[in-house]
N, C-alpha and C positions, 0 to 999 in steps of 0.2 A: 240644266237640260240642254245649252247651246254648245257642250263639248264636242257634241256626236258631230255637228255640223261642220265646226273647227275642224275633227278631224280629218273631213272628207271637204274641204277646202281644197282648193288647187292653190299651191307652195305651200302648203303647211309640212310636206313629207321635205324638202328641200329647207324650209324654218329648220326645223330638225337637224339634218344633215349639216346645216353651218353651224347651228349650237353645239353639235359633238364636235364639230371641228375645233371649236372655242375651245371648248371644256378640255379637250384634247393638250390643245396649244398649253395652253395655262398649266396642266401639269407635267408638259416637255419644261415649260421653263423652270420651275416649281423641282425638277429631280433631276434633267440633263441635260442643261443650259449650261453648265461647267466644261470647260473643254478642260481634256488632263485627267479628270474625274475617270475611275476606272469605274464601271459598272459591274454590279453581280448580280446574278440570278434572281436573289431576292430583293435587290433592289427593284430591278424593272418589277416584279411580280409583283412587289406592293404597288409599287404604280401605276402599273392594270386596272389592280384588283381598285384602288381609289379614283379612278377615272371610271370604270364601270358602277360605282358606288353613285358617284356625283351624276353621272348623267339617269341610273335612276332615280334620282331623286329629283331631275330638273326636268324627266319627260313623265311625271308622276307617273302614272298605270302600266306603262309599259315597263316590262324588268325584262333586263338582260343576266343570261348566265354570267357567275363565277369562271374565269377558262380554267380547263385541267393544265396541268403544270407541259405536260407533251406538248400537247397546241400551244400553248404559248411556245415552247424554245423551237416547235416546228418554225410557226409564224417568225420568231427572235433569226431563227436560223438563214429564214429565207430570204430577209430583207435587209437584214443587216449587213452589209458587204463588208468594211472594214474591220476586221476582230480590235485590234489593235487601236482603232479610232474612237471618237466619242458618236454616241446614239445621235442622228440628224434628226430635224423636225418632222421633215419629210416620211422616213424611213419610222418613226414612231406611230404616225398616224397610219401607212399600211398596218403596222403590224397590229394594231387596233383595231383597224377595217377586217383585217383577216379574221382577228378572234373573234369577234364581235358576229360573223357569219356564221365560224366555224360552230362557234356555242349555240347560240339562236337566243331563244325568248322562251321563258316561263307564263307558263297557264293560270299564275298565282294570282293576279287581279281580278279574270273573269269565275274561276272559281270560289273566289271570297262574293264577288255578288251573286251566285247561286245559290252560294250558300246561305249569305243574309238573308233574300230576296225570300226563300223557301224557309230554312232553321229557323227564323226569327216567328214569323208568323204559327208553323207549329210548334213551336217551344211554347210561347205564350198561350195560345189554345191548351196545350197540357197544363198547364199551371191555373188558367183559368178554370179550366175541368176540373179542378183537385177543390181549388180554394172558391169560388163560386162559378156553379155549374149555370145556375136560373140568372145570375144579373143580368149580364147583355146577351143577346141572342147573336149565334154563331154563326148566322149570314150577315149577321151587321159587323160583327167582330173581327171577323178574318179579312175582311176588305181593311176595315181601318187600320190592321197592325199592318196589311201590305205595303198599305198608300203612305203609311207613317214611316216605315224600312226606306221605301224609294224615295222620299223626301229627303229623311238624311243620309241615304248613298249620296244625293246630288248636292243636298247639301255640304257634305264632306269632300266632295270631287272625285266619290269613287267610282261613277257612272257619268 
């Protein structure tokens, strides 16, 4: 339950902002830390696409888009000054910063707890209805599947 408060912490948006820088770094070194190394399009692109991977997974409920392949070589395009050279640290993490705005953010976490928070509690009422209508009474009932949903959203981290 002490997520909500975390998130509205002051330096937690700044926590944040150094861990994607981390996350970031680690996979500059990880794909284009090789000077010499020529780069291709689907190189960087899987590197994106794995750096936007890891950091949803490291800022659990927040999801950032997939970038479309455009934004990305827009972004590749803008920042990369040397064709010829190898991808800098530097120059990686804009092009990141850029997708990473230009895409946005997915509605998929708050959505999944609307859905649990609500589906869950009328599923089970219909199923109750089918299979015993008289057991528990349905102002006792519907509270408990609520309270029992929201426990294990929190309990799972997904609230």
């Amino acid at each position: 339950m002490g997520q909500s408060l975390q998130k509205l912490a002051p330096g937690s948006e700044t926590n944040r902002v150094k861990l994607m820088g981390e996350i970031a770094s680690k996979y500059y070194d990880e794909h284009f830390s090789e000077t010499g190394k020529d780069e291709t399009t689907i190189d960087f692109y899987r590197a994106i696409c794995e750096v936007v991977e890891d950091i949803n997974g490291s800022l659990g409920n927040t999801q950032f888009k997939v970038p479309k392949t455009e934004t990305l070589e827009q972004a590749f395009n803008k920042h990369h000054k040397g064709k010829g050279k190898s991808l800098t640290k530097e120059e990686f993490q804009n092009i990141l910063h850029d997708v990473i705005m230009e895409t946005g953010f997915t509605g998929i976490g708050a959505k999944d707890i609307i859905l649990y928070i609500f589906g869950v509690p009328v599923t089970t009422l219909l199923i109750k209805k089918g299979v015993l209508p008289k057991a528990i009474p349905d102002a006792l009932f519907i509270p408990l599947v609520t309270s029992a949903t929201v426990f294990f959203l929190a309990k799972f981290n997904k609230i």
